[in-house]
BASE-888268 format. One record per residue (C-alpha): residue number from 1; residue in one letter; x negated, y negated, z. Coordinates in pm, whole numbers, plus 50000, padded with zeros to 5 digits. Each point is the difference from the previous one (the first is absolute). Example, Ala and Ser with C-alpha at 12.3 -4.5 7.8 and 13.67 -1.06 7.14 Angstrom:
// residues 2
   resi   resn      xx      yy      zz
      1      A   48770   50450   50780
      2      S   49863   49656   49934
//
This chain:
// residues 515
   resi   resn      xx      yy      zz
      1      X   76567   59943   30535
      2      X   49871   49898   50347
      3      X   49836   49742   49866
      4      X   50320   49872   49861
      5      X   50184   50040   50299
      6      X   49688   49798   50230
      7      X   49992   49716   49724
      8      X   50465   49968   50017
      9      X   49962   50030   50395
     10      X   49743   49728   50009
     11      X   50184   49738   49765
     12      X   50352   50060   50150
     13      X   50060   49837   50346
     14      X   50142   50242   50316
     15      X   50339   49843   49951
     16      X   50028   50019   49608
     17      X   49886   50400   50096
     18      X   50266   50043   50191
     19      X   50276   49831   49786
     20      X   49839   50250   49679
     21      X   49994   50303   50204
     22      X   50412   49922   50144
     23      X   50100   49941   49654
     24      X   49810   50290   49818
     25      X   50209   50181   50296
     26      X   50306   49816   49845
     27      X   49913   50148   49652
     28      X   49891   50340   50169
     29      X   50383   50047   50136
     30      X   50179   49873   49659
     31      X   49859   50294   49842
     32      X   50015   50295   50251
     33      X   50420   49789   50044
     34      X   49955   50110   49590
     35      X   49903   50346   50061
     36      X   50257   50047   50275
     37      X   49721   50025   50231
     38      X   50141   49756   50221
     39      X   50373   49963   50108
     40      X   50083   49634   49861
     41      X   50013   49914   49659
     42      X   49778   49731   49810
     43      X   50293   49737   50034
     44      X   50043   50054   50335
     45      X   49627   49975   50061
     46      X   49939   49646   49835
     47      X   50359   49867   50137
     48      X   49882   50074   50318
     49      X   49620   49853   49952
     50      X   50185   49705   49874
     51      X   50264   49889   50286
     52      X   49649   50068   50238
     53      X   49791   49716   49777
     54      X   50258   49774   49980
     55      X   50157   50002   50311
     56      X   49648   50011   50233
     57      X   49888   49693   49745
     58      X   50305   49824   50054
     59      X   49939   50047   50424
     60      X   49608   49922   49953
     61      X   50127   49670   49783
     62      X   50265   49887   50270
     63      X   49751   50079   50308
     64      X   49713   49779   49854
     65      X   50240   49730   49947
     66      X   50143   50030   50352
     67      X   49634   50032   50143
     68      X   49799   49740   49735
     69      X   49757   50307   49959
     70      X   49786   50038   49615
     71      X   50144   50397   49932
     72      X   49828   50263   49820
     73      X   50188   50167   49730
     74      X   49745   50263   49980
     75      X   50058   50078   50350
     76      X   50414   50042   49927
     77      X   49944   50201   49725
     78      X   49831   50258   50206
     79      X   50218   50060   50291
     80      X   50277   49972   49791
     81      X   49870   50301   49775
     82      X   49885   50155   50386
     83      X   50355   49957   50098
     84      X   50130   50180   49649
     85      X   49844   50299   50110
     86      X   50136   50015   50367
     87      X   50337   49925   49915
     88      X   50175   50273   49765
     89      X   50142   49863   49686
     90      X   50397   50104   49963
     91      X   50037   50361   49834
     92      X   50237   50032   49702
     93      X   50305   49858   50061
     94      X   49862   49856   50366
     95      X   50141   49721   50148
     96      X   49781   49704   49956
     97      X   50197   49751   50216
     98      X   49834   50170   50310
     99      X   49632   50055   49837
    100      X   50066   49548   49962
    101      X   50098   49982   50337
    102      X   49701   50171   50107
    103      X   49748   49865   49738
    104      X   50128   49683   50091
    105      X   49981   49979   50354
    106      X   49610   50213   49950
    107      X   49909   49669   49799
    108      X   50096   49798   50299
    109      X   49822   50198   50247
    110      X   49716   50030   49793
    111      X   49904   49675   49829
    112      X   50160   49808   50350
    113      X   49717   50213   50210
    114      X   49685   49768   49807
    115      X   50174   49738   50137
    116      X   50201   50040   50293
    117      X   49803   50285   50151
    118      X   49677   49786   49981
    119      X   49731   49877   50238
    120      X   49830   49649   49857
    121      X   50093   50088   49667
    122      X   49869   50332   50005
    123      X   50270   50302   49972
    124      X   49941   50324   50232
    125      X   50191   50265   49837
    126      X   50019   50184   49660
    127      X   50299   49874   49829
    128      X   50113   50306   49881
    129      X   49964   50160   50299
    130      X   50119   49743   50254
    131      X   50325   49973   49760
    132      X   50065   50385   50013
    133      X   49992   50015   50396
    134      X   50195   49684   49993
    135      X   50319   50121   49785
    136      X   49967   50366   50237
    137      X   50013   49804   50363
    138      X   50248   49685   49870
    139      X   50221   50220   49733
    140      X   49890   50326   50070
    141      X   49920   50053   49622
    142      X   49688   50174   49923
    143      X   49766   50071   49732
    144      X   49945   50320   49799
    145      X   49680   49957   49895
    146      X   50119   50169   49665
    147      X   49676   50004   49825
    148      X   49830   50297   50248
    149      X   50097   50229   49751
    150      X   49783   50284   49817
    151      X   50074   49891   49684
    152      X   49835   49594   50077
    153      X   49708   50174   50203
    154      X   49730   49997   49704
    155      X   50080   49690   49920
    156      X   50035   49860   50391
    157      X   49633   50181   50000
    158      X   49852   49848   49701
    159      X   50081   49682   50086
    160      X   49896   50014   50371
    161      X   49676   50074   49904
    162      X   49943   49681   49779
    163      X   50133   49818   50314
    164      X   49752   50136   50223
    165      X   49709   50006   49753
    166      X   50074   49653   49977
    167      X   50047   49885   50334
    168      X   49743   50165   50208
    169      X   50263   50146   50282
    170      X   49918   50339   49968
    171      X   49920   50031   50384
    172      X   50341   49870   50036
    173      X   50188   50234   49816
    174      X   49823   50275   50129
    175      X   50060   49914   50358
    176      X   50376   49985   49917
    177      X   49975   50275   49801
    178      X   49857   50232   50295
    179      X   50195   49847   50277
    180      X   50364   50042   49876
    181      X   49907   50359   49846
    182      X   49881   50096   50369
    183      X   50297   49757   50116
    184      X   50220   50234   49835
    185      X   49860   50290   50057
    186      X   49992   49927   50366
    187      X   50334   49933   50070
    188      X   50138   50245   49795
    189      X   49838   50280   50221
    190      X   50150   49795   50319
    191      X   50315   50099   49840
    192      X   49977   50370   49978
    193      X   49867   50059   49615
    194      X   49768   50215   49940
    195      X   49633   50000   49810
    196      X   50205   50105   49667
    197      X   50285   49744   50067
    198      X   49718   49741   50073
    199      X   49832   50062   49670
    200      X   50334   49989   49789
    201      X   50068   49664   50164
    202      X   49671   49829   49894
    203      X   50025   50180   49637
    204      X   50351   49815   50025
    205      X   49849   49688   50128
    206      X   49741   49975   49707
    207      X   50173   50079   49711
    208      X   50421   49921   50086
    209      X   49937   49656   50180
    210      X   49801   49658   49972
    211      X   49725   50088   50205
    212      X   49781   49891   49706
    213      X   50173   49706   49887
    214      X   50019   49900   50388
    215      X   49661   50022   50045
    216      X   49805   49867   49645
    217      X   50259   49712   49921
    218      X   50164   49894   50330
    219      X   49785   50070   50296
    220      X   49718   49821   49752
    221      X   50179   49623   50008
    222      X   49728   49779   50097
    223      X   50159   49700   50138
    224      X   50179   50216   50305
    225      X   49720   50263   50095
    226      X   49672   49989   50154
    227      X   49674   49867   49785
    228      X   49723   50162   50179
    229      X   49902   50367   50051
    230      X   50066   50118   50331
    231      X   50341   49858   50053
    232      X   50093   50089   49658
    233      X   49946   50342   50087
    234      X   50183   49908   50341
    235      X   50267   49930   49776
    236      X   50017   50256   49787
    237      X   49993   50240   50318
    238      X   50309   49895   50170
    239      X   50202   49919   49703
    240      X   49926   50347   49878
    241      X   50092   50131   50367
    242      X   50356   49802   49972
    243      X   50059   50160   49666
    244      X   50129   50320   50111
    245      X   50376   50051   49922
    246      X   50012   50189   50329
    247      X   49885   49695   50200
    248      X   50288   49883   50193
    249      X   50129   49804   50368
    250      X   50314   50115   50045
    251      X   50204   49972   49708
    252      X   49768   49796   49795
    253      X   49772   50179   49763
    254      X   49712   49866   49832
    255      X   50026   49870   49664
    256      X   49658   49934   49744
    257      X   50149   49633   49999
    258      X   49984   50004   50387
    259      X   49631   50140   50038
    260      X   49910   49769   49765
    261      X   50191   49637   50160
    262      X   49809   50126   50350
    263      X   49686   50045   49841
    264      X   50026   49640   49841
    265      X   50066   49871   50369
    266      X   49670   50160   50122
    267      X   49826   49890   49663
    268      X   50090   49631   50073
    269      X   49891   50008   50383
    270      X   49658   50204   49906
    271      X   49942   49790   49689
    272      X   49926   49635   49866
    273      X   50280   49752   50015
    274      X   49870   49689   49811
    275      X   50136   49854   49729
    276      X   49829   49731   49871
    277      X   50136   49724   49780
    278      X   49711   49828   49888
    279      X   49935   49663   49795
    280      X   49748   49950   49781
    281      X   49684   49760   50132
    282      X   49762   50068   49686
    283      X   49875   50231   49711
    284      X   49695   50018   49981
    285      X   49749   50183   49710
    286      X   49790   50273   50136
    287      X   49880   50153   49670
    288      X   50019   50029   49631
    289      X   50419   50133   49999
    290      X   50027   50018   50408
    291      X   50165   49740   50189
    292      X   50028   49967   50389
    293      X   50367   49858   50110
    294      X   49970   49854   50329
    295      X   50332   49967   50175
    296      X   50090   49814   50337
    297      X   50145   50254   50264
    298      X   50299   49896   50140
    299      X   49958   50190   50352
    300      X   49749   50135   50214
    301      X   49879   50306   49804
    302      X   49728   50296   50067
    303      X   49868   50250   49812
    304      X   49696   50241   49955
    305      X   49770   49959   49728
    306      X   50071   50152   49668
    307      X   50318   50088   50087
    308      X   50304   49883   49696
    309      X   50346   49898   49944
    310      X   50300   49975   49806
    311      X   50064   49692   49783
    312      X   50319   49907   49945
    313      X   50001   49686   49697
    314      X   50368   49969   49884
    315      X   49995   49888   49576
    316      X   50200   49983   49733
    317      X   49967   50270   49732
    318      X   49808   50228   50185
    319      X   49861   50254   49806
    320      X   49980   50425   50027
    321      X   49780   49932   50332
    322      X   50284   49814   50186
    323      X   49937   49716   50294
    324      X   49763   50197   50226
    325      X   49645   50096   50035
    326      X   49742   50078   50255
    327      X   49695   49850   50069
    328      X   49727   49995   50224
    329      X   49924   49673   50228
    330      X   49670   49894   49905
    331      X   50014   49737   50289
    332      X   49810   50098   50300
    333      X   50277   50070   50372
    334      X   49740   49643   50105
    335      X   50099   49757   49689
    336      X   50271   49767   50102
    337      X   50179   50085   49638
    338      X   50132   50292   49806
    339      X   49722   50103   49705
    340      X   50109   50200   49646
    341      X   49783   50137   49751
    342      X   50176   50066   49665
    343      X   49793   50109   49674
    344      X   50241   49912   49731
    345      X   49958   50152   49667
    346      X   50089   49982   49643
    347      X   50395   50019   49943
    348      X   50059   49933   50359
    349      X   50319   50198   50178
    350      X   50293   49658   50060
    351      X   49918   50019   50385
    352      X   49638   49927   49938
    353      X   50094   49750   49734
    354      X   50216   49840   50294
    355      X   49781   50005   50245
    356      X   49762   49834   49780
    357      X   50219   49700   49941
    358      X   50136   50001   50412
    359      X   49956   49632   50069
    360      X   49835   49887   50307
    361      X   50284   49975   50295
    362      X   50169   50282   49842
    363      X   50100   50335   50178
    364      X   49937   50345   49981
    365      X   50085   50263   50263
    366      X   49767   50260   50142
    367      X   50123   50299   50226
    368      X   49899   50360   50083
    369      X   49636   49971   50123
    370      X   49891   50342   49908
    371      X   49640   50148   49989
    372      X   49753   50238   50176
    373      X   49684   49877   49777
    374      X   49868   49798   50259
    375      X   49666   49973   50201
    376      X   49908   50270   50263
    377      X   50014   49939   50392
    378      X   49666   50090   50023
    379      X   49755   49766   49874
    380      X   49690   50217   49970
    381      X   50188   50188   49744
    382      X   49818   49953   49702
    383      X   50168   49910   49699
    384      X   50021   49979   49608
    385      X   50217   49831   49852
    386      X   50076   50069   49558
    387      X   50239   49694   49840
    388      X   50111   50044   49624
    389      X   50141   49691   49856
    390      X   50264   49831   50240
    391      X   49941   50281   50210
    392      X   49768   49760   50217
    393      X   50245   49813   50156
    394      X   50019   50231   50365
    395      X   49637   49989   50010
    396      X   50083   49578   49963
    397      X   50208   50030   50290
    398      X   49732   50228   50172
    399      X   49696   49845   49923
    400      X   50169   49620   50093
    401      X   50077   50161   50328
    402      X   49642   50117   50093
    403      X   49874   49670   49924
    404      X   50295   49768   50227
    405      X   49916   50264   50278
    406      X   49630   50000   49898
    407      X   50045   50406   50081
    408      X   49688   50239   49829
    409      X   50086   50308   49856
    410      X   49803   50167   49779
    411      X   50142   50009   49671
    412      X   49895   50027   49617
    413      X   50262   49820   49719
    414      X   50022   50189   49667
    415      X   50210   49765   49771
    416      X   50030   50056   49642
    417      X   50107   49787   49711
    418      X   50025   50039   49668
    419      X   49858   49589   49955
    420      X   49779   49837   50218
    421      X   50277   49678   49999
    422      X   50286   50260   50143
    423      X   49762   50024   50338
    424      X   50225   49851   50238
    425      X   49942   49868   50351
    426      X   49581   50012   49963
    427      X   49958   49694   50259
    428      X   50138   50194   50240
    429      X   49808   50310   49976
    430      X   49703   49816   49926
    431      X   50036   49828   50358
    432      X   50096   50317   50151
    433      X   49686   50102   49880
    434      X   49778   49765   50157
    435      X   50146   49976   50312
    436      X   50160   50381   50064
    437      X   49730   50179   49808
    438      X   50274   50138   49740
    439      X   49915   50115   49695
    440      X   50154   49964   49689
    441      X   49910   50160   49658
    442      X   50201   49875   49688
    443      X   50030   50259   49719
    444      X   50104   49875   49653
    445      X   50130   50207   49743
    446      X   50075   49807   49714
    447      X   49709   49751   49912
    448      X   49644   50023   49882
    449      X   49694   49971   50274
    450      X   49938   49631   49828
    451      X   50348   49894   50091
    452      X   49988   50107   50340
    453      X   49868   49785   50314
    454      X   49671   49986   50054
    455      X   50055   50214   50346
    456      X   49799   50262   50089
    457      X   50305   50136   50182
    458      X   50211   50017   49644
    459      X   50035   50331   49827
    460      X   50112   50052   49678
    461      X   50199   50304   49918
    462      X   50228   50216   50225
    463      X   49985   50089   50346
    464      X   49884   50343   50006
    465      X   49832   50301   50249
    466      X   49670   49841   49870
    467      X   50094   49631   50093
    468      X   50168   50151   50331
    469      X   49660   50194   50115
    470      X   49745   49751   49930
    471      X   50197   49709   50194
    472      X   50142   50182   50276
    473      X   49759   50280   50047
    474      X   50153   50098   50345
    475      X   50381   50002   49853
    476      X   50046   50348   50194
    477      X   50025   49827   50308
    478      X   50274   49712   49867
    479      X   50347   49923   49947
    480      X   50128   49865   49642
    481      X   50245   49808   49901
    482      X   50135   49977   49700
    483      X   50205   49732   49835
    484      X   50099   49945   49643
    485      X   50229   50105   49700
    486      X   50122   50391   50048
    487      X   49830   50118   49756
    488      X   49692   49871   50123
    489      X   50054   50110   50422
    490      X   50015   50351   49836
    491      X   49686   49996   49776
    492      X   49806   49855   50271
    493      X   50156   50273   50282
    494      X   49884   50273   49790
    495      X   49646   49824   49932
    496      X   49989   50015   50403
    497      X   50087   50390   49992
    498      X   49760   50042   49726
    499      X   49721   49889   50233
    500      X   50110   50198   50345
    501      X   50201   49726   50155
    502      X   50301   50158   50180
    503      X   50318   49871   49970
    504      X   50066   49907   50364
    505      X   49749   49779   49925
    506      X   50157   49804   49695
    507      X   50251   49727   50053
    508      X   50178   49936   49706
    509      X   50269   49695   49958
    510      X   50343   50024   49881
    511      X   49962   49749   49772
    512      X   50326   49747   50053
    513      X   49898   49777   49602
    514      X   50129   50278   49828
    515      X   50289   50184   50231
//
């Protein structure tokens, strides 16, 4: 079953998670509606998912006119079915002429923020989120948040979990997690309850509101949070601070909407603020299915090595994977252009198949320069580094580096194939070789020793504790880092434990080609 669940998670992109998981949510509430578990009925419940779709499309349509922008439906889709679940649906016999007036005027805030509320092209705030504390300070409507009930919890749960599986944010969530419950806790003894009153309110808080959906699906948007560890802690910290109810200046009380808007505005100053729009210079072959993209910057750009982005490459008929991907920048911080290594394979997903036919002058957009996988400060560190597959494109951007600052560090290169013609990039760690003194060892799995190079540093098989101990007899003392498919980072993690090596001492890559 886990299987299952690791081989879904890896084929599905973040966004396409997080449209399956809101509309399984959709589904969820039809039947507990059914059951009477709920207090709307099924009609009411898809009337009210409906005027949401239709109205933030029609917004997101009129905006990108106004502002020339490409839009992503995808994108709509999700804060619309976000919004759904803030904004309660009309109960039998409800007046829907005010849920309208409020859906409608949600829309505007919501879809206008990408655009209005936007610093060179990039937007700072949640949608949702900026919408909700827009309509409460403008039209003092708020929003209910109707899904923090016990009956959605399971299913808020379940579906959380996929999200952070996916996504690698656990430290995130946690910090959130343990802020606002102390948060909470905190202020609630400032105002006189006591250690039983205190425990009642964070049973409350857990299973009668949408702490859970808060923190899995909306505190988790990538575009207006932090993309490195310590300030996405930072940011989970004081947005879980500002989420107690009992937070207030004066008359105004904190809302989750509210914690969530500030905590964008720190995420934006702490975080990167590039967004690219890049045109394609070449494409260039760098093995047997891999191809290296090399796009023109249009603006002064830095980065550390092995670090990624998102890829934004508008088509038509985009298929279950939508517009969006992330992938590391091969290209070295000292290379006047923008370097991306794709491995394509058979039956190709439509954004591969249209970045495959992107003509050269033609644009894509990169944002949200994310990534801790990059070199230590300390250069006596010493170092191995284990590529699968296309997993060898940070350790391109690494190993490109060394050799433009002609910096030594002492580092061994594990990087397995299954065919000696998918080796990728072996000019440059053949040069880093000779003039850096790294060394590289290529493992391939697939073909017979006759079909292999005639290199004594070629292995053919797997990488395993054997291969490990015999070329890097001192690996106690070193740092790994490991790059490749998921399924591969956790066979080779658990290799490393097999043979002593601690975990602080295993770097593993969230792997952007498949998120």
């Amino acid at each position: 079953m886990l299987k299952f669940v690791d081989d879904f998670l890896n084929k599905t992109t973040m966004y396409r998670l997080v449209f399956y998981v809101l509309s399984s949510f959709f589904v969820c509430a039809m039947i507990l509606s059914l059951l009477g578990l709920l207090p709307f009925t099924p009609l009411s419940l898809i009337l009210s998912l409906l005027a949401i779709l239709l109205i933030s499309y029609a917004v997101n349509f009129t905006f990108s006119y106004i502002y020339k922008a490409s839009t992503n439906v995808e994108s709509v889709y999700i804060t619309a079915l976000i919004m759904f679940f803030l904004i309660t649906p009309p109960l039998k016999g409800g007046d829907y002429s005010q849920f309208l007036f409020l859906v409608f005027w949600a829309s505007i805030f919501a879809m206008g923020s990408k655009y209005i509320l936007a610093i060179g092209r990039k937007h700072i705030f949640n949608p949702a989120a900026v919408a909700m504390v827009l309509l409460a300070f403008i039209l003092n409507l708020s929003a209910n948040w109707w899904i923090g009930t016990p009956a959605m919890l399971p299913f808020v749960l379940l579906g959380g979990a996929l999200m952070a599986r996916k996504i690698c944010r656990l430290d995130l969530v946690l910090s959130f997690m343990i802020s606002a419950l102390a948060s909470i806790s905190f202020f609630a003894f400032l105002d006189g309850s006591t250690f039983s009153g205190i425990f009642h309110t964070l049973i409350l808080t857990l299973t009668n509101s949408a702490f859970f959906f808060f923190a899995f699906i909306m505190l988790t948007e990538p575009l207006t949070g932090p993309t490195t560890k310590w300030p996405r802690i930072a940011f989970g910290i004081l947005v879980g601070f500002l989420f107690s109810p009992l937070l207030h200046i004066g008359p105004y009380y904190s809302t989750p909407e509210l914690a969530l808007v500030i905590g964008n505005i720190f995420a934006y100053l702490a975080g990167p603020k590039e967004k690219l729009f890049l045109k394609l210079k070449e494409r260039i072959k760098a093995g047997a299915d891999t191809y290296d993209f090399i796009f023109q910057k249009d603006k002064k750009f830095n980065f550390k090595p092995g670090q990624y982005m998102e890829w934004t490459l508008s088509h038509t008929h985009s298929d279950v994977r939508g517009v969006r991907r992330y992938f590391t920048l091969a290209s070295s911080p000292t290379e006047p252009d923008i370097r991306l290594g794709v491995k394509f394979y058979d039956r190709p997903s439509s954004f591969k198949k249209a970045l495959l036919a992107l003509g050269v002058g033609e644009e894509i957009i990169a944002s949200q320069k994310s990534g801790d996988f990059v070199l230590p400060k300390n250069i006596d560190t010493e170092l191995v580094f284990i590529a699968g597959g296309i997993g060898i494109t940070p350790f391109r951007s690494m190993v490109q580096y060394l050799l433009d600052k002609k910096e030594k560090r002492k580092i061994t290169l594990l990087y397995s194939n299954k065919r000696v013609s998918d080796i990728a990039y072996k000019e440059i760690f053949d040069r880093a070789e000779k003039e850096l003194g790294i060394k590289t060892l290529y493992v391939i799995t697939d073909e017979l020793p006759d079909e292999t190079i005639a290199d004594s540093r070629t292995y053919n098989g797997f990488i395993n504790a054997e291969v490990l101990q015999k070329e890097v007899p001192e690996y106690m003392d070193k740092i790994f880092y490991i790059s490749g498919p998921h399924s591969m980072v956790d066979a080779f993690e658990k290799t490393l434990k097999s043979i002593g090596v601690p975990r602080k001492n295993i770097k593993t890559d969230f792997f952007p080609g498949f998120a």
